[in-house]
C-alpha positions in Angstrom: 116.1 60.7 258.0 115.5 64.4 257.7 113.0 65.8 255.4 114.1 69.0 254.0 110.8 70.9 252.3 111.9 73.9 249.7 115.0 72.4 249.3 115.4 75.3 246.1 114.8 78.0 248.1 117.2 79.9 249.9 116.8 79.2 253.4 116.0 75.3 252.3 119.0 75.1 250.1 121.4 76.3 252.7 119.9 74.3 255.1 120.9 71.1 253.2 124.5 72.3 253.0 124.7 72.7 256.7 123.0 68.9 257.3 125.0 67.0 254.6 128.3 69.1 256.2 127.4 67.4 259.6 126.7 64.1 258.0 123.1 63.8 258.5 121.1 61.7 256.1 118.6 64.1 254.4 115.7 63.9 251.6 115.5 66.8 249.8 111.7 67.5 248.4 111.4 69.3 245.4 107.7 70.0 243.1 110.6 69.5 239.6 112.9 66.4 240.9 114.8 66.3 237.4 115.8 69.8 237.7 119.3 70.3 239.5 119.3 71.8 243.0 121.6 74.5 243.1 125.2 73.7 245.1 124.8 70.2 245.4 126.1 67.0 244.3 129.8 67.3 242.1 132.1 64.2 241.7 133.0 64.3 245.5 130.0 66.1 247.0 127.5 64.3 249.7 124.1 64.3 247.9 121.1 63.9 249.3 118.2 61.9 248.1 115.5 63.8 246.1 112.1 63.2 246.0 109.0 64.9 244.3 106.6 66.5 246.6 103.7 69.2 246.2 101.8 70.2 249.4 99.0 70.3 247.2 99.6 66.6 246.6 98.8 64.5 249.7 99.7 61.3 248.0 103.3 62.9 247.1 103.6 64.4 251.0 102.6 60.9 252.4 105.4 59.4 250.1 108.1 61.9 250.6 107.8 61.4 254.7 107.8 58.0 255.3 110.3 56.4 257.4 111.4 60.0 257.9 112.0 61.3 262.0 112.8 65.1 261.2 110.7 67.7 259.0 111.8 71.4 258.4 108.5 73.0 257.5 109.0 76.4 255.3 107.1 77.6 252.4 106.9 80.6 250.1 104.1 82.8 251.5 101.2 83.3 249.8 96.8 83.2 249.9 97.2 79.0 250.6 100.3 78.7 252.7 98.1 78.1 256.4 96.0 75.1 254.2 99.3 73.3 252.3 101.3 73.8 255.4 98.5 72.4 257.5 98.1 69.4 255.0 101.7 68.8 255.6 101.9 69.0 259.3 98.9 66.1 258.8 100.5 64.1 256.6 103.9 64.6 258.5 102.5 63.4 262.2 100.6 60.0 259.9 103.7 59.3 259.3 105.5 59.0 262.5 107.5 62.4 261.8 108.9 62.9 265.2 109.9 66.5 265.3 109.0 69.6 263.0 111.7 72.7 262.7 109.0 75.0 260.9 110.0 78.8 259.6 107.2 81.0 261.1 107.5 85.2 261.4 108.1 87.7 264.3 104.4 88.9 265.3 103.0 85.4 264.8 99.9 86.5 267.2 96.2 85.9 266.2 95.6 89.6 266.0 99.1 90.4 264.3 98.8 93.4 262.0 100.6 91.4 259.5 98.0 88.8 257.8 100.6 86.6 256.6 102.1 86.4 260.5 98.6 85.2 261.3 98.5 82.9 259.5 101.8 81.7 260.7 100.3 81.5 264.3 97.8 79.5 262.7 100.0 76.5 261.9 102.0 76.7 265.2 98.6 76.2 267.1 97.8 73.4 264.7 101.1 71.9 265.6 100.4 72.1 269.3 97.4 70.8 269.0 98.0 67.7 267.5 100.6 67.3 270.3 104.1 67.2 267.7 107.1 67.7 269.0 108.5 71.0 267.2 110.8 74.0 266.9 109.7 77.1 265.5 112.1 80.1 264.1 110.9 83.5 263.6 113.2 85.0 261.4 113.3 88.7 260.9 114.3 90.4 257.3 116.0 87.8 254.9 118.7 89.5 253.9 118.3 88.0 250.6 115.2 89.3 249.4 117.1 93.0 249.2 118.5 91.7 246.0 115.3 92.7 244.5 115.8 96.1 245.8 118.3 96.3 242.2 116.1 97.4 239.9 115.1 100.3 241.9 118.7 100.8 243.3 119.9 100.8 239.5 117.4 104.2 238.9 119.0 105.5 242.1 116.8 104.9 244.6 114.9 102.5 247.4 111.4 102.6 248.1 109.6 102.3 251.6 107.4 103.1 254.4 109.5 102.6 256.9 110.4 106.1 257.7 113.7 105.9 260.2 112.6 102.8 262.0 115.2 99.9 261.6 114.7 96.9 260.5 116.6 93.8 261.3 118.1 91.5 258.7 119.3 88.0 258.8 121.1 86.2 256.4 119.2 82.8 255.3 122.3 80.9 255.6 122.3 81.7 259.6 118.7 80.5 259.7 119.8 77.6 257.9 122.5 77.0 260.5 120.1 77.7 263.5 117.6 75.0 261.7 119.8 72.3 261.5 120.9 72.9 265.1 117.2 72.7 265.9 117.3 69.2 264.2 120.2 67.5 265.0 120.5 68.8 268.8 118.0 67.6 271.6 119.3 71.3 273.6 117.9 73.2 270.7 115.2 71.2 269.9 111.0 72.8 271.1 112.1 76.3 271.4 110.7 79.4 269.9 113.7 81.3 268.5 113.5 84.9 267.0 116.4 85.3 264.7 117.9 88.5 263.5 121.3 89.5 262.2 123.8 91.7 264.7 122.2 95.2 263.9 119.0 97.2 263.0 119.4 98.9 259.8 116.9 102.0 258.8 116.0 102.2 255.0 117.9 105.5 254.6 121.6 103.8 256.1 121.0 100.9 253.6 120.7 103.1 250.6 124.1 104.7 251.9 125.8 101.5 252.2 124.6 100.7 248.8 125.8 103.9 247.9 129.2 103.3 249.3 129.7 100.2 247.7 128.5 101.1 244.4 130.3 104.5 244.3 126.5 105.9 242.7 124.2 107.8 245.2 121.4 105.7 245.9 118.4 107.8 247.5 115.9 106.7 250.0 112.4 107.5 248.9 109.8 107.5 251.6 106.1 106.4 250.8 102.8 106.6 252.3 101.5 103.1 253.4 99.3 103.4 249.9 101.5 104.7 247.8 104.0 102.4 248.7 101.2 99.8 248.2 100.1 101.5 244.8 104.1 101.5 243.1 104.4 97.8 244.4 101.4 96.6 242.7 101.5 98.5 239.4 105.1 99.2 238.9 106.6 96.1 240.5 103.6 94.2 239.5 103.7 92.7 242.8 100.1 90.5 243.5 98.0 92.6 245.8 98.5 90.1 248.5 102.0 90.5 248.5 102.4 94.4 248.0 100.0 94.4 251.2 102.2 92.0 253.4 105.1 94.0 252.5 103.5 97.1 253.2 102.1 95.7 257.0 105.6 94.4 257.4 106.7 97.7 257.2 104.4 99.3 259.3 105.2 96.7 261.6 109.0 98.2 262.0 107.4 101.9 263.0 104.9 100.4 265.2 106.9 98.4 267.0 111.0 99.1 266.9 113.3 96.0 265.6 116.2 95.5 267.9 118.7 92.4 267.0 119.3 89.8 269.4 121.6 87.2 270.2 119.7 84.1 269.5 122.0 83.1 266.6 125.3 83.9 268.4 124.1 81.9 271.7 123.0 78.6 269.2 125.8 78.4 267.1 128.4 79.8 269.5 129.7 82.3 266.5 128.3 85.6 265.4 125.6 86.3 262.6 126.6 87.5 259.3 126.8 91.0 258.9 124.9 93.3 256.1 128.2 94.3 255.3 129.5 91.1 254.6 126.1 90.4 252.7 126.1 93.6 250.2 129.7 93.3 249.4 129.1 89.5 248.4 126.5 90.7 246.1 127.8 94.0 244.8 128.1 93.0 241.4 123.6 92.6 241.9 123.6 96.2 242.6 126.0 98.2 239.8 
């Protein structure tokens, strides 16, 4: 059995697609189990079963893994993500989980500029310490979280700090497919994979794209590090924890140049989604 955590979230959602398309038997985990998860089930569609978990929860963890071989680890960042995914990494190995597939970040180091990378590392070391087998993928840029560049985009222009570095951007679907690789295949299975999508993009060639698509010219503003941190927090109303980790993630990019790879197309013997693909599939988010 194959526990899926954040089974509503877009790399977790995908992910169940891809297992229940190889026919693997899966247990999605969800915090509201009555609620629908998005793209599953219909009259004809494999389900998967559904339990309630909350990694704040150790009694619902230690119920949702048991009898279960495979874990994919990922959580929504935030102030308690090293301590719940910690608590689950526990709870997981009591159980007799065999193998972890957890979603860390590029720059997981101990002294990574970016805090939330650090405490990324964090987990990975508590994984190799307790001794569990386990993948980990280090995703770049989901290209899914530039859907919430549409506000801005509908004023005209994108925000950043990014100057004309480039950034890489993968689409969560390929980090799905890479994931359930990394579960289902022993000759994927205890790498370290860094994932990105077939090209760099800088801030100022996504707001033409954009501005392509849409047929309105979309403008790249570039910020200071603070003032970028400044709009995020009081126009986006973005919690200062995150308006700082997207801020380091930017200065990241300047300090030290994305370039993609090829992890994706050497795993899955096809090629990554493209940004173009990605932005006309959601063109409608940006008009």
């Amino acid at each position: 059995m194959i526990v899926v955590m954040g089974a509503t979230g877009a790399t977790g959602n995908a992910l169940l697609h891809s297992l229940l398309a190889l026919g693997a038997p899966v247990r999605a985990l969800t915090r509201t189990p009555h609620a629908p998860i998005p793209g599953i089930g219909g009259a004809r569609g494999a389900r998967p079963e559904v339990r309630y978990a909350d990694a704040a929860d150790p009694d619902s963890l230690r119920t949702a893994f048991e009898g279960a071989s495979r874990l994919f680890l990922t959580m929504a960042n935030g102030p308690a993500q090293v301590e719940l995914e910690t608590r689950a990494v526990d709870m997981a190995a009591h159980a007799g989980v065999e193998h972890v597939v957890k979603i860390s970040a590029p720059a997981a180091e101990p002294d990574s500029p970016v805090a939330v990378s650090r405490g990324h590392h964090a987990v990975e070391q508590h994984l190799r310490a307790l001794g569990l087998s386990h993948t980990v993928l280090r995703p770049y840029a989901f290209m899914q979280n530039l859907l919430r560049l549409a506000p801005g985009v509908a004023q005209g222009a994108i925000l950043g700090a990014m100057g004309e570095a480039p950034c890489n951007y993968i689409d969560c679907r390929d980090i799905a497919d890479v994931a359930a690789a990394a579960l289902t295949r022993p000759d994927i299975a205890g790498g370290t994979y860094a994932l990105t999508g077939p090209e760099a993009v800088t801030h100022g060639e996504l707001a033409r794209r954009i501005s392509k698509l849409t047929g309105h010219r979309i403008r790249y503003v570039n910020l200071a590090p603070d003032e970028l941190r400044d709009h995020l927090v009081r126009s986006a109303r973005m919690p200062a924890w995150l308006a700082d980790h997207v801020t380091e993630i930017q200065q990241l990019a300047v300090a030290r140049p994305e370039h993609p790879n090829d992890t994706v197309s050497r795993i899955l013997g096809r090629p990554p989604r493209t940004l173009d693909a990605f932005l006309h599939e959601h063109r409608d988010n940006f008009r």
